[in-house]
Biotite code that builds the C-alpha atoms (Angstrom):
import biotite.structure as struc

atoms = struc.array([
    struc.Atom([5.338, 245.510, 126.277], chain_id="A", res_id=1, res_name="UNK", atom_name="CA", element="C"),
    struc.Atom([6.914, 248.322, 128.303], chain_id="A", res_id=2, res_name="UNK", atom_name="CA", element="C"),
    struc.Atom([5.155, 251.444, 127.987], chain_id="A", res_id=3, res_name="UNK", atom_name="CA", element="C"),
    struc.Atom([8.609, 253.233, 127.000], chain_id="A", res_id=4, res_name="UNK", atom_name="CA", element="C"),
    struc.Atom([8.852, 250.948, 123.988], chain_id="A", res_id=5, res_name="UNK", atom_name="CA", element="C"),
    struc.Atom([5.400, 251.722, 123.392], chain_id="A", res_id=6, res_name="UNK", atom_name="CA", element="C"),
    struc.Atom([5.331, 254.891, 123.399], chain_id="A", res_id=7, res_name="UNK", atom_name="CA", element="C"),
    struc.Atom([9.067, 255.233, 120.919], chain_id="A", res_id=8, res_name="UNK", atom_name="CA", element="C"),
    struc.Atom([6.826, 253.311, 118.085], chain_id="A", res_id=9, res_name="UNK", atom_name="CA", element="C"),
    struc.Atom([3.854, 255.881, 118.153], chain_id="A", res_id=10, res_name="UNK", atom_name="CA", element="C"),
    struc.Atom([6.169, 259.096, 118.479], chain_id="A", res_id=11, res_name="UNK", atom_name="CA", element="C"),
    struc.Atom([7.953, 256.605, 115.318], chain_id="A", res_id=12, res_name="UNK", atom_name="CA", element="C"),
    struc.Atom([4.748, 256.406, 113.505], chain_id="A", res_id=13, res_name="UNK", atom_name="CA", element="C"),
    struc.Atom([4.049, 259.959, 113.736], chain_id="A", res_id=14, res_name="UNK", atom_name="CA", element="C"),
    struc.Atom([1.581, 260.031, 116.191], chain_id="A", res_id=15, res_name="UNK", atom_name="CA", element="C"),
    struc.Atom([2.008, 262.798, 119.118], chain_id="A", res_id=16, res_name="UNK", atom_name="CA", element="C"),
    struc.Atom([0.502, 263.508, 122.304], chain_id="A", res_id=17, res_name="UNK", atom_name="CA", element="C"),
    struc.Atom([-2.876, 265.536, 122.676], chain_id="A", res_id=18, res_name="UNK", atom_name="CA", element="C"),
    struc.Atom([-2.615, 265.847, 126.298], chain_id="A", res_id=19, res_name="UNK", atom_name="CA", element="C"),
    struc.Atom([-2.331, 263.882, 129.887], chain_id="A", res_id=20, res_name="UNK", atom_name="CA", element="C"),
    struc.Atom([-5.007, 262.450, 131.603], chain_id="A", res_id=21, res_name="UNK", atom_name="CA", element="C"),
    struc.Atom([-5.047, 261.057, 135.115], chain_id="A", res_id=22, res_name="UNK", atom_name="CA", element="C"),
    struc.Atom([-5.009, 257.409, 134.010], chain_id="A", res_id=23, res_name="UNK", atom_name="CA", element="C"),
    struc.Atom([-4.243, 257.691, 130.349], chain_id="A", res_id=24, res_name="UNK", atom_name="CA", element="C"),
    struc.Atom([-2.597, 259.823, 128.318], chain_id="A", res_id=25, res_name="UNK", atom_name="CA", element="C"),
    struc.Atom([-4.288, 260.341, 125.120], chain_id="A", res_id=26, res_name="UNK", atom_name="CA", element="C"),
    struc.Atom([-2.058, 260.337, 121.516], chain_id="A", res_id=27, res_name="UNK", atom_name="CA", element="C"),
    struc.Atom([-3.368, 260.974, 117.962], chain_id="A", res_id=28, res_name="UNK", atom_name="CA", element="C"),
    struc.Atom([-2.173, 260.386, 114.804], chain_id="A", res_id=29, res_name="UNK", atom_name="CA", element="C"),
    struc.Atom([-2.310, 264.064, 112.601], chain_id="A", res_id=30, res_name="UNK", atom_name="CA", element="C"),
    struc.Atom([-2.696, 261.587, 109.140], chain_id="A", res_id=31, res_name="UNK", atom_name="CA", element="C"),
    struc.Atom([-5.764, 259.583, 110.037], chain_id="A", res_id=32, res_name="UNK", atom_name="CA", element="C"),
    struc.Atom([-7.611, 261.706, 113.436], chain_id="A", res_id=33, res_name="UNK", atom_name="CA", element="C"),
    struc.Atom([-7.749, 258.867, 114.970], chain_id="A", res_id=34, res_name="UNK", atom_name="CA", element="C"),
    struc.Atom([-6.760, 258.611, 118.762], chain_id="A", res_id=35, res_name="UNK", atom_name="CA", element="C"),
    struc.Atom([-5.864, 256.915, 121.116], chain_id="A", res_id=36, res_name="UNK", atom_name="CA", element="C"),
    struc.Atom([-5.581, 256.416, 124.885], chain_id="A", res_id=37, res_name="UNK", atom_name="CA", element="C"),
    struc.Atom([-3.018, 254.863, 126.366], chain_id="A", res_id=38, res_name="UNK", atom_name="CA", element="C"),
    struc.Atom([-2.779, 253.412, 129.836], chain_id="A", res_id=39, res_name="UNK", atom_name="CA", element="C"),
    struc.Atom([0.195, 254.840, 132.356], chain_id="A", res_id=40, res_name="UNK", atom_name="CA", element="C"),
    struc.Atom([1.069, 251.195, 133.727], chain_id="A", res_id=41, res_name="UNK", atom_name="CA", element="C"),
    struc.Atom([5.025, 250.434, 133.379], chain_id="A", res_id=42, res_name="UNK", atom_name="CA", element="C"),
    struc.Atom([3.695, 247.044, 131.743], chain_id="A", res_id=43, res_name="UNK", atom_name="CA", element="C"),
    struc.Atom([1.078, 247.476, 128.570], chain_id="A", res_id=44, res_name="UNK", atom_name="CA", element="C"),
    struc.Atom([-1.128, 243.920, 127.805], chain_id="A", res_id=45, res_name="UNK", atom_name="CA", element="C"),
    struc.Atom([-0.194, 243.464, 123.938], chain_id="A", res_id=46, res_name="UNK", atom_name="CA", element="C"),
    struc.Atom([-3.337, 242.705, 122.913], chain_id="A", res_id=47, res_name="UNK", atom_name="CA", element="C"),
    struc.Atom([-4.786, 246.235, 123.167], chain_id="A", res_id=48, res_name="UNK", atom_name="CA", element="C"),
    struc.Atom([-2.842, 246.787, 120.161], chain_id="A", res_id=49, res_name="UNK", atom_name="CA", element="C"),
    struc.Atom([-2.405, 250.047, 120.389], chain_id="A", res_id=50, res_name="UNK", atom_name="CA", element="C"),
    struc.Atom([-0.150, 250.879, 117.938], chain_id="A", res_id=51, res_name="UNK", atom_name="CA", element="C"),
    struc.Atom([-1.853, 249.337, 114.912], chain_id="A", res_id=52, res_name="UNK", atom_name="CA", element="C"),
    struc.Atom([-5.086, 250.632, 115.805], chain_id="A", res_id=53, res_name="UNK", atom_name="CA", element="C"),
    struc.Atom([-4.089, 254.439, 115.764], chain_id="A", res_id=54, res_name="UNK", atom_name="CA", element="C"),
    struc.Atom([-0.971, 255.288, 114.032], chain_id="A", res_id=55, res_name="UNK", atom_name="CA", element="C"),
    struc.Atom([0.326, 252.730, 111.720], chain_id="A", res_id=56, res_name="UNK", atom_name="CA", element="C"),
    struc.Atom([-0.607, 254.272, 107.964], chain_id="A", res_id=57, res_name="UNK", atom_name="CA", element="C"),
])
């Protein structure tokens, strides 16, 4: 998955970003408290599954 299309369905799902690291950027979801890093590659393996782990309700 590109990380662009990633990162649309978590800012979708609510979820915004706590702050930038130097790898990973690091999004939470304000609903649950759960978060989430997220790599910066341009190409994201799918089976991290990202978004359902963090910020689907």
């Amino acid at each position: 998955m590109k990380r662009k299309d990633l990162l649309k369905k978590l800012n979708d799902s609510g979820c915004i970003l706590i702050r930038h690291g130097s790898r990973h950027d690091l999004y939470k979801n304000p609903a649950t408290g759960k978060k989430q890093p997220v790599p910066r590659h341009n190409e994201i393996d799918e089976n991290l599954d990202i978004v359902s782990n963090v910020c689907l309700k």
